[in-house]
FILO-941888 format. One record per residue: residue number from 0; residue in one letter; y, x, z of N, C-alpha, C in turn. Coordinates in Angstrom, 3 decimals. Atoms other than C-alpha are relative to their C-alpha. Layout:
ATOM|k|r|n_v|n_u|n_w|ca_v|ca_u|ca_w|c_v|c_u|c_w
ATOM|NUM|A|Y|X|Z|Y|X|Z|Y|X|Z
...
//
This chain:
ATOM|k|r|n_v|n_u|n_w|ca_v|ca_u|ca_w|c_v|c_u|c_w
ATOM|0|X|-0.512|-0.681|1.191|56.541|111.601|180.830|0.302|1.453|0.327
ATOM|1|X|-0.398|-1.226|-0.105|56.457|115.336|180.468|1.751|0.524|-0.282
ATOM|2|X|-1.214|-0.850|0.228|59.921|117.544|180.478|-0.362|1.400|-0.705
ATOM|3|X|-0.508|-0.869|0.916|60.600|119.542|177.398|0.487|1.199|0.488
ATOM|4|X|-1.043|-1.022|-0.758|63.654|121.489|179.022|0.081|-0.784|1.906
ATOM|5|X|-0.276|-0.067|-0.936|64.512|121.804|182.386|0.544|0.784|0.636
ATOM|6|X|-0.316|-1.135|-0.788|66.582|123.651|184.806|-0.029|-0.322|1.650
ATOM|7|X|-0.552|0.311|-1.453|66.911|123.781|188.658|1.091|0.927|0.873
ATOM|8|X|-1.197|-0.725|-0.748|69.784|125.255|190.960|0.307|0.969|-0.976
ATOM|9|X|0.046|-0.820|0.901|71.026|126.566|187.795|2.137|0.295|1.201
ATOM|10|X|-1.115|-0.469|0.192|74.474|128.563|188.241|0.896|1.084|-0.864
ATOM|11|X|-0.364|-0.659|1.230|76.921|130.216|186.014|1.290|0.311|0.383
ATOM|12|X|-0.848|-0.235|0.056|79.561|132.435|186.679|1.038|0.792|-0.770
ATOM|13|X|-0.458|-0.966|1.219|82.131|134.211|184.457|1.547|0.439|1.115
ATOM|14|X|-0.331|-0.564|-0.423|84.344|136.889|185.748|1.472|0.612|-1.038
ATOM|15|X|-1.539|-0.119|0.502|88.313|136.892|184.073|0.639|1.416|0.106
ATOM|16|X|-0.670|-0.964|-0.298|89.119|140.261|185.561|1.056|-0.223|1.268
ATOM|17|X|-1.064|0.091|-1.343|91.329|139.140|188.366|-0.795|-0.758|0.949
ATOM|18|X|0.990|1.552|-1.131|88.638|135.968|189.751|-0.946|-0.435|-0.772
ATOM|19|X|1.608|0.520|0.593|85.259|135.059|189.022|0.745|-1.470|-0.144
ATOM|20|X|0.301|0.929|0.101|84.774|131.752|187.591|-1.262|-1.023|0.320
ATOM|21|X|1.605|0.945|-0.197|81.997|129.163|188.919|-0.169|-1.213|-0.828
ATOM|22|X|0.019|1.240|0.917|81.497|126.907|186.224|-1.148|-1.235|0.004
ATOM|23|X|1.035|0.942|-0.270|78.248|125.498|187.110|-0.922|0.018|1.543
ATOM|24|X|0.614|0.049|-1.371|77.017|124.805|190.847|-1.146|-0.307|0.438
ATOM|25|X|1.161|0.910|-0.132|73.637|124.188|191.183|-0.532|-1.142|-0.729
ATOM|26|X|0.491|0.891|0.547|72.348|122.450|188.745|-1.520|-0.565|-0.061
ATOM|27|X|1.682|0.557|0.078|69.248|120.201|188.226|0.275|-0.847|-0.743
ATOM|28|X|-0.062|1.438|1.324|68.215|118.276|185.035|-1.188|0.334|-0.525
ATOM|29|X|1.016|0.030|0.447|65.402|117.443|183.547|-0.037|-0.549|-1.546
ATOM|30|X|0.281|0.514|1.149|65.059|116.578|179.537|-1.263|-0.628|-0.224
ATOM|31|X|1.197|0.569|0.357|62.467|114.331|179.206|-0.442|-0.218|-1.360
ATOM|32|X|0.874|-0.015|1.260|60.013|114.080|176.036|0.395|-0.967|-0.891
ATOM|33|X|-0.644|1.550|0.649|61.329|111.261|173.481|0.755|-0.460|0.610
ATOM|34|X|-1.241|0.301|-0.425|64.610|110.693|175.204|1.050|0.814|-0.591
ATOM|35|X|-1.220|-0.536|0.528|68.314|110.677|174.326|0.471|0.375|1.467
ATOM|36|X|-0.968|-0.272|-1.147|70.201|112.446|177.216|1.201|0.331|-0.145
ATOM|37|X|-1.726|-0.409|0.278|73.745|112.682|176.928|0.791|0.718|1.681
ATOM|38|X|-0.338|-0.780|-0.995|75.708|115.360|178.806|1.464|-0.385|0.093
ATOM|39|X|-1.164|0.369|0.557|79.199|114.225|179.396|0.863|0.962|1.167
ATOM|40|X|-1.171|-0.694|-0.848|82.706|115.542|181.419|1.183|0.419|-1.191
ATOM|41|X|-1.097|-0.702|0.373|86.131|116.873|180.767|-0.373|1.403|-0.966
ATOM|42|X|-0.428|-1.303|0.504|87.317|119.997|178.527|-0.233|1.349|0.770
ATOM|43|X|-0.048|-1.501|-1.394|86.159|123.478|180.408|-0.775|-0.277|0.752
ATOM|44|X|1.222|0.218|-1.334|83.640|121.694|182.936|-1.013|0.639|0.090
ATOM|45|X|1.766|-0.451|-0.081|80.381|123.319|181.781|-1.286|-0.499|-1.151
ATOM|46|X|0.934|0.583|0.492|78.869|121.025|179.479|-0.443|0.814|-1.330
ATOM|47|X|0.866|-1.173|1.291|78.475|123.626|176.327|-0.772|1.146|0.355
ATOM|48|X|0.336|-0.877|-0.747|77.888|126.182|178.721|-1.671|-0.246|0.662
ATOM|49|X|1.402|0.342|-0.527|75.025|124.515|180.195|-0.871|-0.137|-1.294
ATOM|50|X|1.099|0.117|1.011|73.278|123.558|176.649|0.266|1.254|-0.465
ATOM|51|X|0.893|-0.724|0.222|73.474|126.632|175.834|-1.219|1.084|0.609
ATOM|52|X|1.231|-0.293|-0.892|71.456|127.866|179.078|-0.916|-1.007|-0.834
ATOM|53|X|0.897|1.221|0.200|69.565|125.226|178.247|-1.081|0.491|-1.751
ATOM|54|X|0.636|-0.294|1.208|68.826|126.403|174.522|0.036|1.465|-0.208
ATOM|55|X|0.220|-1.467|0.108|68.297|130.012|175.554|1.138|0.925|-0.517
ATOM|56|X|-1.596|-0.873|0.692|72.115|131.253|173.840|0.012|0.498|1.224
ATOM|57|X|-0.382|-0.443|-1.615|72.709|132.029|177.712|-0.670|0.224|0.706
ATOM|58|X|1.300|-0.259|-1.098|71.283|133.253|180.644|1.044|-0.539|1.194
ATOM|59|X|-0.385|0.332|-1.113|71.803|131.750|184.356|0.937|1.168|0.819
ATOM|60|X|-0.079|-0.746|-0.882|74.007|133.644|186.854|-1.024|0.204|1.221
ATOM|61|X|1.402|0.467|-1.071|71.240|131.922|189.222|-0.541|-1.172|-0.438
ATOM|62|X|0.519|1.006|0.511|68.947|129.649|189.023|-1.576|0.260|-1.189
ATOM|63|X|1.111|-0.048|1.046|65.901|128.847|186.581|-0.083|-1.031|-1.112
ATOM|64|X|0.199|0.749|0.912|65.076|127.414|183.129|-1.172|-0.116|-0.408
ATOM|65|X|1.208|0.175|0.160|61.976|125.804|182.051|-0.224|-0.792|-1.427
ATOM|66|X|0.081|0.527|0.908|60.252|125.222|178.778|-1.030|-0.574|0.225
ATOM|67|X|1.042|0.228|-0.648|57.549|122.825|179.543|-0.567|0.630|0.824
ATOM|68|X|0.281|-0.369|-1.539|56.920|123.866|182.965|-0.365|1.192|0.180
ATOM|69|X|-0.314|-1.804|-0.255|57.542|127.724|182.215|0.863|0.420|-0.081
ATOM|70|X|-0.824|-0.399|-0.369|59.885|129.526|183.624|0.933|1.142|-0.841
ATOM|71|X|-0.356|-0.616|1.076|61.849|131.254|181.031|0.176|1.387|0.499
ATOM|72|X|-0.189|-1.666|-0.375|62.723|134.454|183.128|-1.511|0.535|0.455
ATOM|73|X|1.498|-0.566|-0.569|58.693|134.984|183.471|-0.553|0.349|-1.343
ATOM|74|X|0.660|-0.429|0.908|58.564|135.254|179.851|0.818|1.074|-0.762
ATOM|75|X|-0.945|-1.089|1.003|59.021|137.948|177.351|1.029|-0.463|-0.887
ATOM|76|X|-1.230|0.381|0.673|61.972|138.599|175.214|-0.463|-1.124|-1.579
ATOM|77|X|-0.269|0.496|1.356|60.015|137.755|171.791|-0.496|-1.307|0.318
ATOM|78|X|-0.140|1.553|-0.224|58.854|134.270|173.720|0.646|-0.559|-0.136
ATOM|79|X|-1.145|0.642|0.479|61.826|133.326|174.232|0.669|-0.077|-1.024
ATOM|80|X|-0.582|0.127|1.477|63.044|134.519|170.755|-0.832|-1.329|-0.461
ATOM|81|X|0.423|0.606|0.681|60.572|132.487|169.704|-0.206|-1.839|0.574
ATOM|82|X|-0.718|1.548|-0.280|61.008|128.901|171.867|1.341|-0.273|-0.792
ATOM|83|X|-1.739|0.312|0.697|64.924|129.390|170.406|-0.073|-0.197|-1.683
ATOM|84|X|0.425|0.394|1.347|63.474|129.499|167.036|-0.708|-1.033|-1.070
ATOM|85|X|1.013|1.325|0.977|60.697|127.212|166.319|-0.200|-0.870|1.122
ATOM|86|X|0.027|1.057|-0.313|61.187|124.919|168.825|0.793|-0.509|0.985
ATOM|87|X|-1.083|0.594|0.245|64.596|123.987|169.324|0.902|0.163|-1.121
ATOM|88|X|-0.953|0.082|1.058|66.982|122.712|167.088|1.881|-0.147|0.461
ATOM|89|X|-1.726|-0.073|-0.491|70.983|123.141|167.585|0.222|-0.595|-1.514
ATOM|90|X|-1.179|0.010|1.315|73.673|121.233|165.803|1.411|-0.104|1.016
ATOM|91|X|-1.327|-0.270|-0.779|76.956|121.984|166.555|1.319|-0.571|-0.297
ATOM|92|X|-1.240|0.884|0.326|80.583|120.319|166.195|0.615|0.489|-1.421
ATOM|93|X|-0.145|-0.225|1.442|81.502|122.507|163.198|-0.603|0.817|-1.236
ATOM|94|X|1.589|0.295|0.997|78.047|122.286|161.304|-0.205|1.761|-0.150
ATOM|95|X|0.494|-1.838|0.203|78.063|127.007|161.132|-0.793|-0.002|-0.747
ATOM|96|X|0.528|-0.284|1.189|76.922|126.265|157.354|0.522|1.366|-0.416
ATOM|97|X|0.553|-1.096|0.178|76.237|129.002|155.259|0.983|-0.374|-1.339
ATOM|98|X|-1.059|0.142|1.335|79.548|128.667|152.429|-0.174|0.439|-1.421
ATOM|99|X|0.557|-0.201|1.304|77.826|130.337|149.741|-1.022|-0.552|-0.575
ATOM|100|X|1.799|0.407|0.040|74.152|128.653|149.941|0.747|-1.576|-0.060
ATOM|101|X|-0.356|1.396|0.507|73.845|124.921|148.584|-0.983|-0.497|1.169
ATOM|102|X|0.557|1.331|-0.829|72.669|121.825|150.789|-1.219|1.113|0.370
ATOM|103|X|1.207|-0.266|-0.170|69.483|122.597|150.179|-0.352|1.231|0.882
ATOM|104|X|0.214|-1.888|-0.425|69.353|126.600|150.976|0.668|-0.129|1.055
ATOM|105|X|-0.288|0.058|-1.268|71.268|125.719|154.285|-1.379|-0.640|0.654
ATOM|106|X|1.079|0.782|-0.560|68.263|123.487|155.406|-1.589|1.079|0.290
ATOM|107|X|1.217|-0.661|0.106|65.585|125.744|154.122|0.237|1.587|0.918
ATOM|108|X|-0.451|-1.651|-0.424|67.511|129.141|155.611|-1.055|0.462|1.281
ATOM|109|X|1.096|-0.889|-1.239|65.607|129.333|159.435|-1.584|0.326|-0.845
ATOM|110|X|1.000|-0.483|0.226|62.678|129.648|157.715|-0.399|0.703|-0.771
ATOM|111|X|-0.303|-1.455|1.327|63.565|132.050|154.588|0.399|0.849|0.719
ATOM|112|X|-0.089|-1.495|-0.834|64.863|134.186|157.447|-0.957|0.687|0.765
ATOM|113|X|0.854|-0.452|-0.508|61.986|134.473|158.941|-1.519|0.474|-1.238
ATOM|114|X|0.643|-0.236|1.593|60.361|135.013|155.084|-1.264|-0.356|-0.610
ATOM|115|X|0.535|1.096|0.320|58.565|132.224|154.724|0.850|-0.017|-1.799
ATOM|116|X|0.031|-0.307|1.617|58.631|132.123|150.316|1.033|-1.723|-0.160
ATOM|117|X|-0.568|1.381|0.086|61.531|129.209|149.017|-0.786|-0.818|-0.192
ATOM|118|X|1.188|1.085|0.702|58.739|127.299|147.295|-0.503|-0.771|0.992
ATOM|119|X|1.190|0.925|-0.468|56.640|126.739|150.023|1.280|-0.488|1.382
ATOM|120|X|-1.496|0.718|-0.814|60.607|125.502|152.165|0.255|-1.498|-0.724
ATOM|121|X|-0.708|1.743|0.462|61.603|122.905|149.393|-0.710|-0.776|-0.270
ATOM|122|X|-0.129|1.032|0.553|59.702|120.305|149.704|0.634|-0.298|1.525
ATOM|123|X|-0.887|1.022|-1.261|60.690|119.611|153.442|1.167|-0.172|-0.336
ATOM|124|X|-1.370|0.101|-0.025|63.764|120.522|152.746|0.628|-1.172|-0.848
ATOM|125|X|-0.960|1.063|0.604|64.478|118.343|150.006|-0.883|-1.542|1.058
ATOM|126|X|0.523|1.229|-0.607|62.148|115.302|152.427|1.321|-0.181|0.837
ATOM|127|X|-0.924|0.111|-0.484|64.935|116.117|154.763|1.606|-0.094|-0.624
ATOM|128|X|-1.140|-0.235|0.603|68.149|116.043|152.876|-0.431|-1.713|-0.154
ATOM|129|X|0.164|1.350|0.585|66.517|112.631|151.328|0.140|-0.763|1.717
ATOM|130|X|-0.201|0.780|-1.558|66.035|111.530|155.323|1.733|-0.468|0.252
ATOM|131|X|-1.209|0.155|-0.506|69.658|111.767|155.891|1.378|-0.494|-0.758
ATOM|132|X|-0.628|0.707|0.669|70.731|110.418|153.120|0.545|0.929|-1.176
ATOM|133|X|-0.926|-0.806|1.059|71.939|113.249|150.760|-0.925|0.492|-0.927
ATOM|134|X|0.854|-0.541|1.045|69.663|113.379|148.183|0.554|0.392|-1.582
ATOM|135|X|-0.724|-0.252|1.517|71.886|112.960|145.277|1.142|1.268|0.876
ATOM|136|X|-1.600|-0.563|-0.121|74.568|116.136|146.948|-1.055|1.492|0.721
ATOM|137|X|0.636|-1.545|0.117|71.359|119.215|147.589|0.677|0.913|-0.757
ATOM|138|X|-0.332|-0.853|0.292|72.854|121.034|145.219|1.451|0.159|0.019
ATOM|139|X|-1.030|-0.069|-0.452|76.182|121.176|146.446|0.619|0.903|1.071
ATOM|140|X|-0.167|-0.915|-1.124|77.878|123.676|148.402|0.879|-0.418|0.782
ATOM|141|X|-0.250|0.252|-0.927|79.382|123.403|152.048|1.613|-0.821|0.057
ATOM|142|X|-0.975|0.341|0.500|82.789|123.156|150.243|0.207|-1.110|-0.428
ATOM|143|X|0.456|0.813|1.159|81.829|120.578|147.926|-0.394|-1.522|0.936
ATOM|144|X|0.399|1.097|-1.299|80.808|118.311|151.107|1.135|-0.724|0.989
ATOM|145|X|-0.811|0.207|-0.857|82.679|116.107|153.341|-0.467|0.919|1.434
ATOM|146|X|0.178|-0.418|-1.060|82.745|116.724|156.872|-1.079|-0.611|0.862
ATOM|147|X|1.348|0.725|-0.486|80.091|114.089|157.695|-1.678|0.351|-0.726
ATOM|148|X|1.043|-0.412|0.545|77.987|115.018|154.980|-0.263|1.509|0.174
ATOM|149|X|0.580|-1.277|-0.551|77.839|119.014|156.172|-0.435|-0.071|1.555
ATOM|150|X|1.218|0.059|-0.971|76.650|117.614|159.335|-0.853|-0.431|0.120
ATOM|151|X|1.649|0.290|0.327|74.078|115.756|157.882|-0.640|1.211|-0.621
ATOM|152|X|0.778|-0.855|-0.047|72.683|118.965|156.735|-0.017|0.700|0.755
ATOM|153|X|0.525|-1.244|-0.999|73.176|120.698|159.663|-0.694|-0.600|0.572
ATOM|154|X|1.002|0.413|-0.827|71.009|118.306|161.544|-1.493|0.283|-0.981
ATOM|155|X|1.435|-0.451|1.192|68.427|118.561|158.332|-0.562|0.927|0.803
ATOM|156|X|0.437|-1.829|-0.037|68.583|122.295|158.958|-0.672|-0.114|1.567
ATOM|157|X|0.589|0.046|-1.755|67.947|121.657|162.946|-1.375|-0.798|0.308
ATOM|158|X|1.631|0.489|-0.063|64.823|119.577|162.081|-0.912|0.858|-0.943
ATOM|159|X|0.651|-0.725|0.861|63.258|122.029|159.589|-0.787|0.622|0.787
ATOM|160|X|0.843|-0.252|-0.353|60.994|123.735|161.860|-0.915|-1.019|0.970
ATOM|161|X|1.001|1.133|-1.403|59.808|120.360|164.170|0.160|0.455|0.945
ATOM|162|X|0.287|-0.802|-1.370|61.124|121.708|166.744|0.087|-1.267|1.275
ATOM|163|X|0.198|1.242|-1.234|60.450|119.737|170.360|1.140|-0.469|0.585
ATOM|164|X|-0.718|0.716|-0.723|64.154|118.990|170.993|0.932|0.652|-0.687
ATOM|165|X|-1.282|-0.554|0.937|67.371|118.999|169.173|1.093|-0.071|1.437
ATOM|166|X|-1.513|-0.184|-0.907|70.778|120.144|171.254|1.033|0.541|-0.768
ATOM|167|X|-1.029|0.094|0.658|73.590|118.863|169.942|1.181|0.004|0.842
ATOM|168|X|-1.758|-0.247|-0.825|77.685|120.054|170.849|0.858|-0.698|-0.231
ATOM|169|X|-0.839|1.202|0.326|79.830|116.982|170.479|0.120|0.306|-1.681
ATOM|170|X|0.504|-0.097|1.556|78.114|116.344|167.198|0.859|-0.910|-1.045
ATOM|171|X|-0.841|0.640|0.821|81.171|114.120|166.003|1.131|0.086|0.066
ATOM|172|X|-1.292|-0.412|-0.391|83.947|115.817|167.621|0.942|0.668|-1.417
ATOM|173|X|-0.787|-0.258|0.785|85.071|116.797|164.134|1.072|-0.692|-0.983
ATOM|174|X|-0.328|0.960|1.289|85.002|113.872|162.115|0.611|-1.069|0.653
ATOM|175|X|-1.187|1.702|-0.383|86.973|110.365|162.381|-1.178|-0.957|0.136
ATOM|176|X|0.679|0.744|-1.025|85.649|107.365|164.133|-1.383|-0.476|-1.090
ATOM|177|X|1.352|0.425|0.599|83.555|105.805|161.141|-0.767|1.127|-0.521
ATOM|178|X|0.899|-1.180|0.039|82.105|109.075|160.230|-1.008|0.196|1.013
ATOM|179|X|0.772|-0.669|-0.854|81.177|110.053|163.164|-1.353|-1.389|1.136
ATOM|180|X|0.938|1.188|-0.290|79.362|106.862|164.049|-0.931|-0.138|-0.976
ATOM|181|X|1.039|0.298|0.733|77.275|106.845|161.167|-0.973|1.228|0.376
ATOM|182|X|0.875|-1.227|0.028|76.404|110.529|162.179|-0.947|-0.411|1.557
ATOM|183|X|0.022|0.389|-1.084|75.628|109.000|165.975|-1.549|-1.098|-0.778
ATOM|184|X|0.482|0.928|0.434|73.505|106.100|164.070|-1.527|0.976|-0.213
ATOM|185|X|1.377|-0.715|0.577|70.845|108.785|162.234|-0.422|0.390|1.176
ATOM|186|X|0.546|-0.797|-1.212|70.639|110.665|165.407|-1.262|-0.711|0.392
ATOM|187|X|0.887|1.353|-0.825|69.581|107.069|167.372|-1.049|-0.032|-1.116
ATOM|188|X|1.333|0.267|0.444|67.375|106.607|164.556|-1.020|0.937|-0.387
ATOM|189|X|1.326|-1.199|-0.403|65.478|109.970|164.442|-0.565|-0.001|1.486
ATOM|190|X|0.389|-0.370|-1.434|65.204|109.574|168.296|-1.335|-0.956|-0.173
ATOM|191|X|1.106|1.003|-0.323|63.336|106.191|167.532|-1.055|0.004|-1.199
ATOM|192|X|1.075|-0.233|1.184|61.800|106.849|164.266|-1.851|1.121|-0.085
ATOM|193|X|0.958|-1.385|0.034|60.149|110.323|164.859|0.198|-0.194|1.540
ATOM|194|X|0.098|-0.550|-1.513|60.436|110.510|168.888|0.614|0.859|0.444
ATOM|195|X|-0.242|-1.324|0.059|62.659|113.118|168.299|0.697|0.205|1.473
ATOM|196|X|-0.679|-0.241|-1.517|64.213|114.632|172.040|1.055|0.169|-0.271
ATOM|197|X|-1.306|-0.323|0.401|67.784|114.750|171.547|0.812|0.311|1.533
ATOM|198|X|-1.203|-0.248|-1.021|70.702|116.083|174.324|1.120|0.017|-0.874
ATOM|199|X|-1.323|0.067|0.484|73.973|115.093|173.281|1.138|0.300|1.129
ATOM|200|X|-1.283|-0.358|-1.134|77.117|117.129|174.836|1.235|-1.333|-0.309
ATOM|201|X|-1.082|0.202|1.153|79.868|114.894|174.024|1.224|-0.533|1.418
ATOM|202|X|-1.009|0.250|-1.096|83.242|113.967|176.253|0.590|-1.749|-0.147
ATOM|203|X|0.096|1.641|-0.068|82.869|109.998|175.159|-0.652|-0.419|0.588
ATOM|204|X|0.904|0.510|-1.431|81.940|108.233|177.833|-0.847|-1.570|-0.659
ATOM|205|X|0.459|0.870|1.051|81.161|105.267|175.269|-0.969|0.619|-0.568
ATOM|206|X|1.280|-0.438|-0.055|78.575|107.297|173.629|-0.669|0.263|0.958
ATOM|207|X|0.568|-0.056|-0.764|77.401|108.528|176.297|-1.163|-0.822|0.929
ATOM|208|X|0.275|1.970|-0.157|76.602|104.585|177.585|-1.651|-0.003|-0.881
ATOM|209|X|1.155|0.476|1.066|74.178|104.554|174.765|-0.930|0.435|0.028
ATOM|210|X|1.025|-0.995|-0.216|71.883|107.267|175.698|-0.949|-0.783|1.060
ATOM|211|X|0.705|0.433|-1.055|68.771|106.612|177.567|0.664|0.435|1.081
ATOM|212|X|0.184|-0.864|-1.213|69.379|108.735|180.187|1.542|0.637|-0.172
ATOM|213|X|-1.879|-0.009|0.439|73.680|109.674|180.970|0.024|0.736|1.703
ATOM|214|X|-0.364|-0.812|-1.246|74.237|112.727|183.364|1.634|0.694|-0.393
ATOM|215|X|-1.482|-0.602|0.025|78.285|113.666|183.995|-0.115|0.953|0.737
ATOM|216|X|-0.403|-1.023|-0.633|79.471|117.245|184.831|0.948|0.087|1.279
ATOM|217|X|-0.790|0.128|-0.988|81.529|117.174|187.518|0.118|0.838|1.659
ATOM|218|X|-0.563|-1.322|-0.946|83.193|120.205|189.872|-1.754|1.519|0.108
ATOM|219|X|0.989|-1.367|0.450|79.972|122.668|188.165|-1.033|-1.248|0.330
ATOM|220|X|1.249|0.382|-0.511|77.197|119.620|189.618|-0.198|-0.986|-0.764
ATOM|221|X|0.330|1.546|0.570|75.489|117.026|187.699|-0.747|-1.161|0.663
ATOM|222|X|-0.097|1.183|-0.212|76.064|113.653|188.575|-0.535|-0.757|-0.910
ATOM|223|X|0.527|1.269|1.112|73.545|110.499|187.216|0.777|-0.644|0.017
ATOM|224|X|-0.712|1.195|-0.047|75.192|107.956|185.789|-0.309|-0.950|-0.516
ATOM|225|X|0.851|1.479|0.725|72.737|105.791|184.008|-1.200|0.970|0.186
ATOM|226|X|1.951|-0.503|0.071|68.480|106.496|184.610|-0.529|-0.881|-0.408
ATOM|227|X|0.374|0.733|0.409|66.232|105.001|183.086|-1.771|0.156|0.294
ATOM|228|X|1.328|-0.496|-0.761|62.512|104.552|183.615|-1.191|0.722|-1.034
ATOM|229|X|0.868|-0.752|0.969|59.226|106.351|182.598|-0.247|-0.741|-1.566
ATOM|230|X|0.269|0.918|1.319|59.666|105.198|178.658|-1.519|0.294|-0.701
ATOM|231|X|1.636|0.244|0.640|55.998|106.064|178.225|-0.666|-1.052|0.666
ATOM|232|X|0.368|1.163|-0.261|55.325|103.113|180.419|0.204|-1.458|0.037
ATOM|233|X|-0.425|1.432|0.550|57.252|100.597|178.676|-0.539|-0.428|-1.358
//
């Protein structure tokens, strides 16, 4: 099975003014193609820090990142603009909807910003809204939404271009337990429906469990804690 993302001897330091910080020690991870990987650890360890190396928001102090087996510091800037664009998807813990724009016009937005015409946006958009269940609440604004249902459109919005791997930031850390299990539920079933690549940050070690593949942060290094085997040969 090919790897999507990847990094090796990644490191990451941040500098307080009185003492550097080492937040990540050498890292190595591999995202494999149609897998759930869940990133887990404590508060402060690294684990947002790393997805967003990981999804190009960041750059390494050291180390390298790879988008299918290219090295991201070998490519140009508008490459990389453009891996971060059309082919990854971010959702994040508190959904960074768009408070004036309805369901819909959050979903359709990456690609009206890049000025692609609405027309030829809504029909995915509304295919996706219907995927996730909110077909009767498109025209509704961010307000107008619970807290489960504005992260079902932010995942919408994070599948709207197909991109090869969604990275999600403790994608239920907002909402309450049955919420955030139903939002956990679509995920699992876009992973198995569509193949979709998912990385989940999250600090439940119970989700975590559930993931194919379950790497913990721990003192900047990641530690396996569940592997699983080549799932293209099962």
């Amino acid at each position: 099975m090919s790897n999507v993302l990847a990094c090796r001897d990644l490191h990451k330091s941040y500098n307080d003014g009185s003492r550097e910080l080492h937040i990540l020690r050498g890292v190595d991870l591999d995202v494999r193609e149609g897998e759930i990987l869940a990133i887990s650890g404590p508060s402060g360890v690294g684990k947002s820090t790393l997805l967003h190396i990981l999804g190009t928001l960041d750059t390494p102090t050291r180390g390298e990142v790879f988008y299918r087996d290219q090295a991201l510091s070998r490519m140009g800037r508008s490459a990389v603009h453009r891996v971060r664009n059309e082919d990854i998807g971010f959702v994040f813990q508190f959904y960074h909807l768009l408070p004036e724009f309805t369901a819909l016009e959050n979903v359709m937005m990456p690609a009206m910003c890049k000025g692609v015409s609405r027309r030829k946006c809504l029909g995915r958009a509304t295919a996706l809204l219907d995927r996730v269940g909110l077909s009767e609440r498109m025209t509704h604004k961010p307000g107008q939404l619970s807290g489960g249902e504005q992260q079902r459109v932010a995942i919408a919005r994070a599948l709207f271009n197909r991109p090869a791997v969604v990275l999600s930031d403790e994608p239920t850390g907002n909402l309450d337990e049955s919420t955030g299990s139903g939002i956990i539920d679509l995920l699992w079933n876009l992973n198995r429906d569509e193949n979709m690549t998912l990385v989940v940050v999250t600090h439940d070690e119970q989700l975590a469990q559930q993931a194919h593949r379950w790497v913990h942060i721990h003192e900047g290094s990641a530690v396996m804690k569940k592997d699983s085997p080549d799932r293209s040969q099962q």
